[in-house]
MDTraj code that builds the backbone (N, CA, C; nanometers):
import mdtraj as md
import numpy as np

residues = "UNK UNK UNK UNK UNK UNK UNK UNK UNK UNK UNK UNK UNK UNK UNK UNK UNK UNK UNK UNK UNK UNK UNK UNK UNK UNK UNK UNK UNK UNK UNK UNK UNK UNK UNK UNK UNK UNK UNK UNK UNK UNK UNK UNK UNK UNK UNK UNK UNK UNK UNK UNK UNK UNK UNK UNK UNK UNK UNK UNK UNK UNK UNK UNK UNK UNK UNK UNK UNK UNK UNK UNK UNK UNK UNK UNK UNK UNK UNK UNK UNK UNK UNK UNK UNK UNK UNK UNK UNK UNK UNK UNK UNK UNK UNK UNK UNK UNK UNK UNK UNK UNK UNK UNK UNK UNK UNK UNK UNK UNK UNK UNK UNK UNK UNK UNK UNK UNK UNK UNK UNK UNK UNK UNK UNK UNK UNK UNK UNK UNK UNK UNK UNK UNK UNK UNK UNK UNK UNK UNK UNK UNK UNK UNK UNK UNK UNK UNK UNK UNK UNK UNK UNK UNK UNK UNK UNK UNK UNK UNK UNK UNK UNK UNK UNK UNK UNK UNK UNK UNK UNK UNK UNK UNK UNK UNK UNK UNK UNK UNK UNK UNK UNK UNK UNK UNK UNK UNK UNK UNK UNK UNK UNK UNK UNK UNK UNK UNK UNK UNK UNK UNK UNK UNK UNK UNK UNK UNK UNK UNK".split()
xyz = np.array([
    [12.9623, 5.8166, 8.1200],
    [12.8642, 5.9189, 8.1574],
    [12.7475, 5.9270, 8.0589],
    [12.7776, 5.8846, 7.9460],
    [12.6753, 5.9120, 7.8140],
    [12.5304, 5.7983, 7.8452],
    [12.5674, 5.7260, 7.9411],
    [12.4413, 5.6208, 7.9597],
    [12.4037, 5.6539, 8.0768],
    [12.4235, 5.7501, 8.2047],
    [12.3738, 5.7735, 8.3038],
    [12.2033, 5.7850, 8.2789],
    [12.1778, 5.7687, 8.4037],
    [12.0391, 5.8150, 8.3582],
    [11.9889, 5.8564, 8.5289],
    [12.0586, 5.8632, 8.6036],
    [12.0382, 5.8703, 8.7391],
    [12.1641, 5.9346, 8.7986],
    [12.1246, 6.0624, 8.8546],
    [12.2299, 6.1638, 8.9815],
    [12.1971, 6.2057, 9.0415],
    [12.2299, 6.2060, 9.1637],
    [12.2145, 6.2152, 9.3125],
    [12.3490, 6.2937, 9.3581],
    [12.3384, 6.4163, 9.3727],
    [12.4411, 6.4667, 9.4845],
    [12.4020, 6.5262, 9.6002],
    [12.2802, 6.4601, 9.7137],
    [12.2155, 6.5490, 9.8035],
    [12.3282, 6.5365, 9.8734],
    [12.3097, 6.6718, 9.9882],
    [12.3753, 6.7504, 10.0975],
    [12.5390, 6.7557, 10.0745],
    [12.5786, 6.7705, 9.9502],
    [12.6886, 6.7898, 9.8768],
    [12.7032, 6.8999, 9.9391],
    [12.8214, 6.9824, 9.9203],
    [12.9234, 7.0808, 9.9273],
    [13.0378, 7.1156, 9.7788],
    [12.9983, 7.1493, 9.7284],
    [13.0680, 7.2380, 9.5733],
    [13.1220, 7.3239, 9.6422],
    [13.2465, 7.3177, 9.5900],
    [13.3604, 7.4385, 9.6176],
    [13.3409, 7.5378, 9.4668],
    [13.3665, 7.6723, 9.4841],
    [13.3724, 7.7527, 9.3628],
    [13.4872, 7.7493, 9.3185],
    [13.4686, 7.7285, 9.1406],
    [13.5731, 7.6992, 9.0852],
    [13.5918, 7.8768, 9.0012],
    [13.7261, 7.8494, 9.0053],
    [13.7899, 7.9936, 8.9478],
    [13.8433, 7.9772, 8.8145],
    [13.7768, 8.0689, 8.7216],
    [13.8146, 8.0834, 8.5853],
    [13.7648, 7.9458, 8.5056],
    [13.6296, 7.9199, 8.5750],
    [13.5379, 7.8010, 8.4834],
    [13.5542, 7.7869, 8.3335],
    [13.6045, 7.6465, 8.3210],
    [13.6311, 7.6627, 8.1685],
    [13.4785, 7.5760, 8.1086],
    [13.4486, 7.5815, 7.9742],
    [13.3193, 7.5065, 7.9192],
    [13.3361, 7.4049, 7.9456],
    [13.2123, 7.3624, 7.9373],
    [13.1860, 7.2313, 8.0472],
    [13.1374, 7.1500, 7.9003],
    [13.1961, 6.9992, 7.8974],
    [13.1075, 6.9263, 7.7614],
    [13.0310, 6.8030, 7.8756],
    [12.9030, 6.8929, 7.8920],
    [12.8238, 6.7595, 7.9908],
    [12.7820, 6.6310, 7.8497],
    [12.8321, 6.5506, 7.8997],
    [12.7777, 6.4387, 7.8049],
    [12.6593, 6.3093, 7.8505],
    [12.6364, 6.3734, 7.9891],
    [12.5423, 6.2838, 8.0360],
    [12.4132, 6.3508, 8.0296],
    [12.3361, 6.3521, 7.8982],
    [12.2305, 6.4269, 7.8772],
    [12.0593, 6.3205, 7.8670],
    [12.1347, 6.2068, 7.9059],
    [12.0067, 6.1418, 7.9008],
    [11.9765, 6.0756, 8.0398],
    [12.0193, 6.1811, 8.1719],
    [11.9619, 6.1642, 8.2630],
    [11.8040, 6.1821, 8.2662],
    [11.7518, 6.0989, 8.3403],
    [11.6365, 6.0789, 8.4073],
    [11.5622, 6.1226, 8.5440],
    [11.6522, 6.1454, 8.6486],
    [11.6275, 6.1902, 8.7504],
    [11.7441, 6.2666, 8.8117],
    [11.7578, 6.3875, 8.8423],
    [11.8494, 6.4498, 8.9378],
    [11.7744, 6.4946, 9.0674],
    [11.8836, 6.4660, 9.1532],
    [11.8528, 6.5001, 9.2698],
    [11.9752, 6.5736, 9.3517],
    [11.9865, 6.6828, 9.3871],
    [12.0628, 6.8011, 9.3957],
    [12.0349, 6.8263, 9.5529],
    [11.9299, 6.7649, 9.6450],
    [11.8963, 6.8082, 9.7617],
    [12.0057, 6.8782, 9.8940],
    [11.9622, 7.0164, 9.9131],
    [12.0713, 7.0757, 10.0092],
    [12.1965, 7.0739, 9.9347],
    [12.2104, 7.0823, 9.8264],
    [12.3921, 7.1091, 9.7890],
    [12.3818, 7.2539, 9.7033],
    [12.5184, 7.2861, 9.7391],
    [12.4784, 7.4219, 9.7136],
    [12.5519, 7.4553, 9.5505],
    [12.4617, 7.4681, 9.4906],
    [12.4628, 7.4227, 9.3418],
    [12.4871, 7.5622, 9.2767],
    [12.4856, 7.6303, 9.3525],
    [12.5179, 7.8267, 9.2638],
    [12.6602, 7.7860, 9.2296],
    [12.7523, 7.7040, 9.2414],
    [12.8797, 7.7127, 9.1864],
    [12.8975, 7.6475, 9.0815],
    [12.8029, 7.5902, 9.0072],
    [12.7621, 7.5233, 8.8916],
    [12.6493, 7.5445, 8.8438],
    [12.6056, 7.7083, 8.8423],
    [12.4844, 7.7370, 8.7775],
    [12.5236, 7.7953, 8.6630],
    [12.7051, 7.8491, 8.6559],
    [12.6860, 7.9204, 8.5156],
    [12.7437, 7.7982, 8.4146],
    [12.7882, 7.6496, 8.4487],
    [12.7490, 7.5419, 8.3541],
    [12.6170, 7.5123, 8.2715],
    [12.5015, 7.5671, 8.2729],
    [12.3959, 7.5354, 8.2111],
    [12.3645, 7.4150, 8.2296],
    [12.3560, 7.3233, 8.3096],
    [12.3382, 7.1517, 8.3388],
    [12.1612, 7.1414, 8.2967],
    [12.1152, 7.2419, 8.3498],
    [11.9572, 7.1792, 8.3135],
    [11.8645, 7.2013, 8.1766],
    [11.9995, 7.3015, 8.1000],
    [11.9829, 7.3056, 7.9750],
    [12.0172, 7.1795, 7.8947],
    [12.0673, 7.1313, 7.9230],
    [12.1182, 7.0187, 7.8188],
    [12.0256, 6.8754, 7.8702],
    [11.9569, 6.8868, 7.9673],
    [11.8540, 6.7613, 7.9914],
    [11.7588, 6.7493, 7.9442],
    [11.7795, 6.6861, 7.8198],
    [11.6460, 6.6850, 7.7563],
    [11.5091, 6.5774, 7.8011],
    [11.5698, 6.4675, 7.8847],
    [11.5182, 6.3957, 7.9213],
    [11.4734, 6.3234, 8.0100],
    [11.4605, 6.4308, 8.1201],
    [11.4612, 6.4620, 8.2634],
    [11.2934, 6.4405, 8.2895],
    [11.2800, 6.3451, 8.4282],
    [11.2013, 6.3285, 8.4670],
    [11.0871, 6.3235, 8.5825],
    [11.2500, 6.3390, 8.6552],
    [11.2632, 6.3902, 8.8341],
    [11.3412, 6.4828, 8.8512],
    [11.3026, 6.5933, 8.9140],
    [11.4008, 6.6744, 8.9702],
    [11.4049, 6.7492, 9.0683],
    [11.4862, 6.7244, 9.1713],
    [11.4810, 6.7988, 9.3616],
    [11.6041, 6.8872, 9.3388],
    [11.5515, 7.0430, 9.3312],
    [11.6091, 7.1155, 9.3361],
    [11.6152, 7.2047, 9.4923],
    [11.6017, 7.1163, 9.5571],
    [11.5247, 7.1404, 9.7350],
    [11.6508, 7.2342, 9.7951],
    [11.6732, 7.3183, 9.8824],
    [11.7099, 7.3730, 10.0159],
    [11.8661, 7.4125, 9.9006],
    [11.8735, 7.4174, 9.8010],
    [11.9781, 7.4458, 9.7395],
    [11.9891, 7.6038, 9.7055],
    [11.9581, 7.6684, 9.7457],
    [11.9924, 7.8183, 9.7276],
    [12.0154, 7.9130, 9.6191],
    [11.9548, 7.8478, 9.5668],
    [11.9230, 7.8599, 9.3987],
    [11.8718, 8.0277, 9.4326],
    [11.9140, 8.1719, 9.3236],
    [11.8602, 8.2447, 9.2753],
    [11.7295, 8.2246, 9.2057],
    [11.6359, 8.3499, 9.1929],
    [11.4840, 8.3210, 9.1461],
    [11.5322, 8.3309, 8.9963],
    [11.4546, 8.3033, 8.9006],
    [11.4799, 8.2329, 8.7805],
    [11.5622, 8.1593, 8.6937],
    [11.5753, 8.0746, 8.8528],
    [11.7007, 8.0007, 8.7732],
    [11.6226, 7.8286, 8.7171],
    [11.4807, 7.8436, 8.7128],
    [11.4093, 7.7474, 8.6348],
    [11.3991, 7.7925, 8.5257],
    [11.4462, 7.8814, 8.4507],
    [11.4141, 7.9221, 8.2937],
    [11.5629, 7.8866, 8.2554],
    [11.6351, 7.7615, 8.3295],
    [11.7643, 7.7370, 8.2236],
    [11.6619, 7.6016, 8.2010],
    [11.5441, 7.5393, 8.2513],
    [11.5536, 7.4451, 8.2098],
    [11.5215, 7.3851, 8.0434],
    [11.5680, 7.2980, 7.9816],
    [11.5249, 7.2278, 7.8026],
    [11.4209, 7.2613, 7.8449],
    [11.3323, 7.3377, 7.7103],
    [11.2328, 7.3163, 7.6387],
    [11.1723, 7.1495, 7.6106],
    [11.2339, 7.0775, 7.5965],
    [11.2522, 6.9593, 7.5653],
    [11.2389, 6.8765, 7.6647],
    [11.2196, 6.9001, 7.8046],
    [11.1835, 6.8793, 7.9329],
    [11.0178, 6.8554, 7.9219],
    [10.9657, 6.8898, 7.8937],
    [10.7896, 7.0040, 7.8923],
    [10.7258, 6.9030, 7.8687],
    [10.7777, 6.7696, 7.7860],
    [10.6822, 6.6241, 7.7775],
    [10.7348, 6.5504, 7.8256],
    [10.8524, 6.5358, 7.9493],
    [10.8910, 6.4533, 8.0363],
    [10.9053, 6.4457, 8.1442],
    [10.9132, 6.5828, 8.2147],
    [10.8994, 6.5887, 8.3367],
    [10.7803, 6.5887, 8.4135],
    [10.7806, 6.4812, 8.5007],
    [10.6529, 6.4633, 8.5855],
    [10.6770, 6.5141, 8.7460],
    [10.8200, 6.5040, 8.8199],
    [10.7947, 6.5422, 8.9351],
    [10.8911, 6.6784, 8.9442],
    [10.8767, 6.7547, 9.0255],
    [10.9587, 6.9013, 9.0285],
    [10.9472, 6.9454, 9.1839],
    [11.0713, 6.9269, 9.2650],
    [11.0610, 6.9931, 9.3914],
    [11.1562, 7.0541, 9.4060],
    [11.0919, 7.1962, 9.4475],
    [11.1789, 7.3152, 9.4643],
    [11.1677, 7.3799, 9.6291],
    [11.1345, 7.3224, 9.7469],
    [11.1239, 7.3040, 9.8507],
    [11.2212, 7.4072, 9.8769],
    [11.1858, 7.5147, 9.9932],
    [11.2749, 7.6429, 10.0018],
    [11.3061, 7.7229, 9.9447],
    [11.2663, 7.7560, 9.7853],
    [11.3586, 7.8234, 9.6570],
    [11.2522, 7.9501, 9.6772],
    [11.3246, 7.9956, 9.5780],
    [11.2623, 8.1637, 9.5789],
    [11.2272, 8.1845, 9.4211],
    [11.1040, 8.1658, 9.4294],
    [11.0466, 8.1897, 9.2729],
    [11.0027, 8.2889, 9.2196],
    [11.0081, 8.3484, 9.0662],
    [10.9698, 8.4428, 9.0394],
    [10.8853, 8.4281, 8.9885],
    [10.8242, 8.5249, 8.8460],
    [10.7478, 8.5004, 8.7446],
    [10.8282, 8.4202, 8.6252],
    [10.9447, 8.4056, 8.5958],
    [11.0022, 8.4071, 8.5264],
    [10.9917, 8.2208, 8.5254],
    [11.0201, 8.1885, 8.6754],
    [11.0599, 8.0161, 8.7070],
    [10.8775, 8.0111, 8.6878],
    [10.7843, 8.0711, 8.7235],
    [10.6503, 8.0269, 8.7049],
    [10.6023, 8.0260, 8.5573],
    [10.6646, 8.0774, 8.4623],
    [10.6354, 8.0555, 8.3317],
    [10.6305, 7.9341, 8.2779],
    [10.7882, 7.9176, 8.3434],
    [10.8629, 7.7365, 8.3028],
    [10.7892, 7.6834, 8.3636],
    [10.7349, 7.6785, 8.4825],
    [10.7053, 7.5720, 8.5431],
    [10.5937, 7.4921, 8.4467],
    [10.4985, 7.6424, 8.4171],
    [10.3599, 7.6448, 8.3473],
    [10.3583, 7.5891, 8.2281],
    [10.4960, 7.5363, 8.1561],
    [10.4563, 7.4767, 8.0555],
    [10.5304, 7.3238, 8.0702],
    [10.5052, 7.2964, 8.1613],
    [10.5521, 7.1533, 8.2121],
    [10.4397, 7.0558, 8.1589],
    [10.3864, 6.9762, 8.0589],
    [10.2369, 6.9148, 8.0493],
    [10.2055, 6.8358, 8.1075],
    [10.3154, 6.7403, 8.1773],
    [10.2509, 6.5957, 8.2244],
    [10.2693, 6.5790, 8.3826],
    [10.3632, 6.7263, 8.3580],
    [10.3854, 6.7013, 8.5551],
    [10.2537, 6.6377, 8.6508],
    [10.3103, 6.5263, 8.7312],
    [10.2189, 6.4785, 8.8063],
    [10.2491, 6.5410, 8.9611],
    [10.3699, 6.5784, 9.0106],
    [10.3608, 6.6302, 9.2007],
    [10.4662, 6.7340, 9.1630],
    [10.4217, 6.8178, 9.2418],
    [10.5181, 6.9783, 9.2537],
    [10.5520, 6.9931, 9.3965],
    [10.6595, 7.0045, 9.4373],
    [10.6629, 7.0642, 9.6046],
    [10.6931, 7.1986, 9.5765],
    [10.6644, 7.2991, 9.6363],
    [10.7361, 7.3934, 9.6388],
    [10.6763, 7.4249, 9.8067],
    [10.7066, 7.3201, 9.8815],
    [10.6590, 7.4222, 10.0236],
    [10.7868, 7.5001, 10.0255],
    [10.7300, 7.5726, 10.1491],
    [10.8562, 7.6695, 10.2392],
    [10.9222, 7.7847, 10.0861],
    [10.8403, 7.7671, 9.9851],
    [10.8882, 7.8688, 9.8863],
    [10.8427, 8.0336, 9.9125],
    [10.9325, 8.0872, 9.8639],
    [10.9053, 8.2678, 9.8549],
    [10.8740, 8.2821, 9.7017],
    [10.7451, 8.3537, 9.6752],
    [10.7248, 8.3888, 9.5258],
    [10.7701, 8.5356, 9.5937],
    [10.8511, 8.5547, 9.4677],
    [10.8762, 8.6981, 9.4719],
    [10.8080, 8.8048, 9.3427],
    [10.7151, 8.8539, 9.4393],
    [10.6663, 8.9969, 9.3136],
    [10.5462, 8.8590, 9.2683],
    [10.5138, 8.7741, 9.2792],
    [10.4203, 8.7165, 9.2317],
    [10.3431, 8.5909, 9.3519],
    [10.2727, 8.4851, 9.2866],
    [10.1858, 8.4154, 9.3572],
    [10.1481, 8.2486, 9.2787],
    [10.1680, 8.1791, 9.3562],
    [10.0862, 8.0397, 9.2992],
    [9.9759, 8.0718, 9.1631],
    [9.9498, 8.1533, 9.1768],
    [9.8299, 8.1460, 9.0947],
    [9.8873, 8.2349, 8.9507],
    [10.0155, 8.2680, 9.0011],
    [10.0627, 8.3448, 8.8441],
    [10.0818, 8.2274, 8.7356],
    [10.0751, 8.1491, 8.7774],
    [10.1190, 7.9944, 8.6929],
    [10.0052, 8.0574, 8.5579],
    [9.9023, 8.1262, 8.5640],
    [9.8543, 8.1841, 8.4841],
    [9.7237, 8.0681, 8.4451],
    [9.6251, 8.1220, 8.3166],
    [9.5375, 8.0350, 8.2411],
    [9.5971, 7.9400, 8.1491],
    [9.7351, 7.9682, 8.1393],
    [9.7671, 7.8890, 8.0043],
    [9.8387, 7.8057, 8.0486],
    [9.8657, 7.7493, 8.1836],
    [9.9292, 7.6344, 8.2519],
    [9.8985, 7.4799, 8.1988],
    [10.0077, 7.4413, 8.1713],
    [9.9535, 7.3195, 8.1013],
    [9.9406, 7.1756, 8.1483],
    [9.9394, 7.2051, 8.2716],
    [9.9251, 7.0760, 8.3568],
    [9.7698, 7.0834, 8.4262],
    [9.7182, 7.1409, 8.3877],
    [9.5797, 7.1358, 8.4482],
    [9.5207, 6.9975, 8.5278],
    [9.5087, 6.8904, 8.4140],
    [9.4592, 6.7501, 8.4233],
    [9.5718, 6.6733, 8.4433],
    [9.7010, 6.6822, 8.4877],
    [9.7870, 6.5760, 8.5041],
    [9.8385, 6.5780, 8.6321],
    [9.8053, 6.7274, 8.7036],
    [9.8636, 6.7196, 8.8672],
    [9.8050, 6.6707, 8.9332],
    [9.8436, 6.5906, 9.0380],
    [9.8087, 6.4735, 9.1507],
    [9.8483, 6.5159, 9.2614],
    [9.9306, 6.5806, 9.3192],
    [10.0054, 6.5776, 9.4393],
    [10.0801, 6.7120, 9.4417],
    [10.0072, 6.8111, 9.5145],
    [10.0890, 6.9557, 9.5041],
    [10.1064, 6.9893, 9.6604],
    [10.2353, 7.0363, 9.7049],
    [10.2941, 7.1076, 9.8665],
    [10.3233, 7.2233, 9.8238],
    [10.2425, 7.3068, 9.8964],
    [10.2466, 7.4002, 9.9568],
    [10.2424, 7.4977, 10.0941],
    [10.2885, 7.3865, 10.1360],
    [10.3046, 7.3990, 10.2957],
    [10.3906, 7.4827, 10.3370],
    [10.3686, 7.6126, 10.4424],
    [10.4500, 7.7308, 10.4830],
    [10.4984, 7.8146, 10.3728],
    [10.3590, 7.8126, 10.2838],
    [10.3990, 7.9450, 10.1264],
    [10.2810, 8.0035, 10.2211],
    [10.3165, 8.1445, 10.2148],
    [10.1984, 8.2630, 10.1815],
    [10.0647, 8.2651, 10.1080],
    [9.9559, 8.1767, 10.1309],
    [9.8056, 8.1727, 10.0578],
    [9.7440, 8.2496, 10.0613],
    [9.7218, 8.2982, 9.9488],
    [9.5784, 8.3893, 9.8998],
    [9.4779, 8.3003, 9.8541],
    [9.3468, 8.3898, 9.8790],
    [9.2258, 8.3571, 9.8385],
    [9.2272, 8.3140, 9.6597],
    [9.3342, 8.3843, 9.6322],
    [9.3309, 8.3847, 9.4722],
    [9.4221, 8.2423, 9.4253],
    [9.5018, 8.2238, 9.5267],
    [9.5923, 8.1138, 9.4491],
    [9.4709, 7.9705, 9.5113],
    [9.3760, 7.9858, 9.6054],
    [9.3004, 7.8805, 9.6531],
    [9.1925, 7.8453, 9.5203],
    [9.2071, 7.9464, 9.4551],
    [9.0518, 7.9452, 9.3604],
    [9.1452, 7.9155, 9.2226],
    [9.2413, 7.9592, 9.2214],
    [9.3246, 7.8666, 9.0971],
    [9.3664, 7.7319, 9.1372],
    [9.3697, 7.6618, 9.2552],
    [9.4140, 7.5615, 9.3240],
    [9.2729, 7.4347, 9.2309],
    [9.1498, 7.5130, 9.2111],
    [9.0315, 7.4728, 9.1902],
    [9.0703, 7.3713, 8.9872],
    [9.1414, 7.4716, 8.9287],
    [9.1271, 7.4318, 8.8054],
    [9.2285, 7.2782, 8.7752],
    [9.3280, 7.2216, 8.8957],
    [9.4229, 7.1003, 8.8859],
    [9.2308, 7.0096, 8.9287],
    [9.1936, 6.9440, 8.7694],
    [9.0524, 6.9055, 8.7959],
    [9.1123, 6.7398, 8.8213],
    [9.2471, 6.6483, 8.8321],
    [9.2855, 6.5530, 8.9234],
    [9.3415, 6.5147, 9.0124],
    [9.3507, 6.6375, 9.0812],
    [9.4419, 6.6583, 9.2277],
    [9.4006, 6.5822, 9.3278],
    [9.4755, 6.4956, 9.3840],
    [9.4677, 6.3999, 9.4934],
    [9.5098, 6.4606, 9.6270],
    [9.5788, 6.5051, 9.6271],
    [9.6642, 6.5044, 9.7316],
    [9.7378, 6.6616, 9.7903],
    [9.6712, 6.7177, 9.8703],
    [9.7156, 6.9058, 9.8812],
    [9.8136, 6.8985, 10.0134],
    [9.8764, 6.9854, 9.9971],
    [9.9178, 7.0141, 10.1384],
    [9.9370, 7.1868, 10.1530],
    [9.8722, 7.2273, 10.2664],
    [9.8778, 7.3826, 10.2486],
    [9.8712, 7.4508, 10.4024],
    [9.9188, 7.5415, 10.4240],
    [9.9413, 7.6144, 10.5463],
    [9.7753, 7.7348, 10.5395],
    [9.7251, 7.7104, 10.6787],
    [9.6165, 7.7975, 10.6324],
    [9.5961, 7.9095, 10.7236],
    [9.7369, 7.9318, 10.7957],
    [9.7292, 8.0414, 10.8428],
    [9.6733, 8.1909, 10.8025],
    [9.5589, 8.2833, 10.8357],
    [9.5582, 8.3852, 10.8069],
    [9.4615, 8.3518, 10.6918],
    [9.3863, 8.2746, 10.6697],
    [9.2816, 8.2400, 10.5351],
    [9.1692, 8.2436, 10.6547],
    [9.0607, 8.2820, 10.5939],
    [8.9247, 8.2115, 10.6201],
    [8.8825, 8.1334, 10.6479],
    [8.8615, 8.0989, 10.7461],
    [8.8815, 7.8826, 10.7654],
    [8.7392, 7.8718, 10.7240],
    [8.6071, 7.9278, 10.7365],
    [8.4994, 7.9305, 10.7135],
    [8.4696, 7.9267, 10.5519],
    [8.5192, 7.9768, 10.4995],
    [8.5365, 7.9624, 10.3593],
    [8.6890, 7.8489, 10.3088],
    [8.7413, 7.8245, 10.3682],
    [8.8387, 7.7507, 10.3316],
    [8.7570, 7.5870, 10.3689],
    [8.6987, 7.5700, 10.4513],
    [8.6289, 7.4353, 10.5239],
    [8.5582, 7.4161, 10.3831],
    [8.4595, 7.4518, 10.3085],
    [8.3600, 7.4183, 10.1959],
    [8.4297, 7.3982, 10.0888],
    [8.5516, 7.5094, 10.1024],
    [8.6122, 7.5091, 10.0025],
    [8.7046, 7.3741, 9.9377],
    [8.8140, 7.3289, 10.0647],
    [8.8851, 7.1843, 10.0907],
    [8.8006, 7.0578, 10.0226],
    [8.6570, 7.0900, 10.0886],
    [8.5739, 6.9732, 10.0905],
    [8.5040, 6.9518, 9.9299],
    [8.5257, 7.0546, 9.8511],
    [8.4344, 7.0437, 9.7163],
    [8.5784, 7.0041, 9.6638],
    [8.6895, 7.0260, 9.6717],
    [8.7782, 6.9584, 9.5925],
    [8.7996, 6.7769, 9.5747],
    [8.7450, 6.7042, 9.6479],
    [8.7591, 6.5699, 9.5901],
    [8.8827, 6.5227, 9.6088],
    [8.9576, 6.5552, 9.7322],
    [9.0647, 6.4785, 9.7585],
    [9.0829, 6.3956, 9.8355],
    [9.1949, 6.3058, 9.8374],
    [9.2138, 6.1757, 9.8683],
    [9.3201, 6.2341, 10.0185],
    [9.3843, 6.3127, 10.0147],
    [9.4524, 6.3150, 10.1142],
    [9.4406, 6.5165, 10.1181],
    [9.4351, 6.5659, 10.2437],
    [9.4563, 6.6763, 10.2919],
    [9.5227, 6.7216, 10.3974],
    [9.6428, 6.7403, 10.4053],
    [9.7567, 6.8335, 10.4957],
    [9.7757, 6.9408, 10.5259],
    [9.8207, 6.9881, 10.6547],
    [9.7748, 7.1053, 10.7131],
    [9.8204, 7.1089, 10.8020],
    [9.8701, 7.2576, 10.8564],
    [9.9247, 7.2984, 11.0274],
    [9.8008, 7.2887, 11.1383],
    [9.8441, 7.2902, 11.2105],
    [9.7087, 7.2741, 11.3157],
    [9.6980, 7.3666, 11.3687],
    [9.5773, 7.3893, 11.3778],
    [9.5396, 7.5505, 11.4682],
    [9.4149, 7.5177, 11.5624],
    [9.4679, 7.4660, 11.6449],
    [9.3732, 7.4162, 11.7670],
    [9.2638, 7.4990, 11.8427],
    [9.2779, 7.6135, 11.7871],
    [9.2010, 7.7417, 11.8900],
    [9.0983, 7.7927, 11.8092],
    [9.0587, 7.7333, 11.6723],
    [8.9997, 7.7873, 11.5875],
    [8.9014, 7.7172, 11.5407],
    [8.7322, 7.6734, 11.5825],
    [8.6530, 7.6012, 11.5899],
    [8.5969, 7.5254, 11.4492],
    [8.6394, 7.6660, 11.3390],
    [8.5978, 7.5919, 11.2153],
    [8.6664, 7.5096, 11.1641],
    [8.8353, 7.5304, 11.2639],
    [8.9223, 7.4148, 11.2047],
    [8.9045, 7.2749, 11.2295],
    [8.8205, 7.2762, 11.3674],
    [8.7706, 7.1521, 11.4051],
    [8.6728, 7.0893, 11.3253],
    [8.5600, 7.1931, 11.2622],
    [8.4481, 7.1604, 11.2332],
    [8.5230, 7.1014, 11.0455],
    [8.6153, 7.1647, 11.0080],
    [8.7225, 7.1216, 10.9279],
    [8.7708, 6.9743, 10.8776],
    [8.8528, 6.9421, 10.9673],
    [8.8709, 6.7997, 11.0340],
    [8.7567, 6.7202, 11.0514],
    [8.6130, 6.7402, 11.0822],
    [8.5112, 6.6358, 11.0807],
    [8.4525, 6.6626, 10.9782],
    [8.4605, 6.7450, 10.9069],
    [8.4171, 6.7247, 10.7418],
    [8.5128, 6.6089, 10.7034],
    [8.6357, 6.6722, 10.6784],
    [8.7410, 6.5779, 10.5980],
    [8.7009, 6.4183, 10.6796],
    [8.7044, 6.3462, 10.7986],
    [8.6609, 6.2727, 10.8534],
    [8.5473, 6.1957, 10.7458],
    [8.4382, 6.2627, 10.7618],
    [8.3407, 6.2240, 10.6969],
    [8.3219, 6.1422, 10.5588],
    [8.4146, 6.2305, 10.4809],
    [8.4399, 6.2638, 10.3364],
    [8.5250, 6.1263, 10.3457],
    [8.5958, 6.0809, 10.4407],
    [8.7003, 5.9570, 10.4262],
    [8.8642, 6.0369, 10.3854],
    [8.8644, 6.1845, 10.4070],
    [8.9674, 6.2274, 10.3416],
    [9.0372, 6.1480, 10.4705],
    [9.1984, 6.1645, 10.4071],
    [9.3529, 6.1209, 10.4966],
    [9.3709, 6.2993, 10.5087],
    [9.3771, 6.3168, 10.6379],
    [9.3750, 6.4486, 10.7021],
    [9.4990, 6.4572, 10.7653],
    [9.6015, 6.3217, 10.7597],
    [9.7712, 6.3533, 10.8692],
    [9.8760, 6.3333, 10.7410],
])
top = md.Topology()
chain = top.add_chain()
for i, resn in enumerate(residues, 1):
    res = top.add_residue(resn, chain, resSeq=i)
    for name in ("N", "CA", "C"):
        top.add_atom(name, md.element.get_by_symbol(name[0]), res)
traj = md.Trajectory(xyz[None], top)
């Protein structure tokens, strides 16, 4: 286990164990976990993402994770982790702190996430991935005007994906288009003319709009 560097337990099933004794994880120089759909609350009071210091991938997706349960992750994480998907999870301020001091992260999913008591944009000024994010989902989260205008400061973002239900499409259309991206994703809202007029911007621009 001490040379792993790769785990995968998607759409697992963990049974709860009774009268958990300490756990000596010795596989601490994993590289990528991937946890997708398994339901991992029966091994949350092991501390597993505390002891990864050297973690680089991690799909914490459709796993039913409680909100701050990203503040078990190493400190020691913060100059290695580049990808982080939390797809379905329920975030607080607490997991947006951690997230915020991630430096090199390059793609974040968090579609289909619930911020609770907070917002995309709590990631705050002192977020330290500014210049290293490339690829952020946010597809079927709740958008504010405010998390769109912090969306502005990731100054190498390639690649968005965002639900724009209930936004401004008139201000969201200029807005999409001054960002400089390579690819733009989106629900379709066929009944809504600026969304069209939307789509032949991005067209124009050469953006990848599917």
């Amino acid at each position: 286990m001490k040379n792993l560097i790769q785990l995968s337990l998607k759409f697992c099933t963990i049974e709860s164990i009774i009268n958990p004794q300490p756990l000596d994880f010795s596989a601490r120089n994993i590289k990528s976990l991937n946890i997708y759909d398994t339901n991992w609350n029966n091994l949350q009071y092991f501390d597993i993402l505390g002891k990864l210091d050297n973690i680089e991938f991690l799909d914490i997706s459709l796993c039913g994770l409680s909100a701050s349960y990203l503040k078990n992750l190493s400190p020691g994480c913060n100059l290695k982790l580049k990808s982080v998907s939390c797809e379905s999870g329920i975030l607080d301020i607490d997991d947006l702190n951690i997230i915020g001091k991630l430096e090199i992260i390059e793609e974040l999913n968090l579609s289909n996430c619930v911020f609770h008591n907070s917002g995309f944009f709590k990631l705050g000024e002192n977020c330290k991935f500014f210049n290293s994010l490339k690829n952020l989902d946010l597809m079927f989260v709740d958008i504010s005007i405010e998390d769109l205008n912090f969306i502005r400061k990731f100054k190498n973002l390639k690649n968005l994906s965002l639900t724009l239900s209930g936004l401004d499409l008139l201000y969201v259309k200029s807005y999409i288009v001054s960002l400089h991206l390579n690819q733009f994703i989106t629900n379709i809202i066929t009944y809504d003319e600026n969304f069209k007029s939307l789509l032949e911007n991005l067209n124009e621009m050469n953006i990848n709009n599917g």
